[in-house]
N, C-alpha and C positions, 0 to 999 in steps of 0.2 A: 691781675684783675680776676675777679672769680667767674666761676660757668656761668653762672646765670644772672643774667642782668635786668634790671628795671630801666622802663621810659625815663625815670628820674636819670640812673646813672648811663644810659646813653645821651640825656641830654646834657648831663656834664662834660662829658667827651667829646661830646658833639662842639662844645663851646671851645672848649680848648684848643680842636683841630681850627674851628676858623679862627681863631686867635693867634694860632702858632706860624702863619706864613707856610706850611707845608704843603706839596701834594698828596694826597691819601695815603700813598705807597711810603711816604717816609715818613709819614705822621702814625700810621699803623708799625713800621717797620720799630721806629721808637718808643711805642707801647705797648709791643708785643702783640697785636692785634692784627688776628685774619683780616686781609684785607674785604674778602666775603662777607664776613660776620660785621664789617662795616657800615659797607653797602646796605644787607638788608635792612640791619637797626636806623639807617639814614631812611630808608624806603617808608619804614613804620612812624617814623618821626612825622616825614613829609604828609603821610597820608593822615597823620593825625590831626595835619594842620598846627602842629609844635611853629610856634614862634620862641627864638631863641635870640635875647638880645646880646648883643657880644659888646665886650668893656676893651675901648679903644683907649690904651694907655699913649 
């Protein structure tokens, strides 16, 4: 994943993690992703008021 990210491509991430059954720490540990750098982009999402539909196969 590259340094710097858009709302867009955390909200993609953001979908995948609730999609994937994970807890943060293994869903970041699997994507290579600070756990940190999670949290806040989740914080930014949330404060944006981002609704994010998730596709329940």
């Amino acid at each position: 994943m590259s340094h710097q990210w858009t709302m867009e491509d955390f909200e993609s991430i953001y979908s995948r993690f609730k999609s994937s059954g994970l807890s943060v720490m293994d869903f970041c540990s699997n994507e290579c992703i600070r756990p940190k750098r999670f949290y806040e982009w989740r914080s930014k999402l949330l404060r944006k008021g981002g609704f994010i539909p998730v596709k329940v196969n």
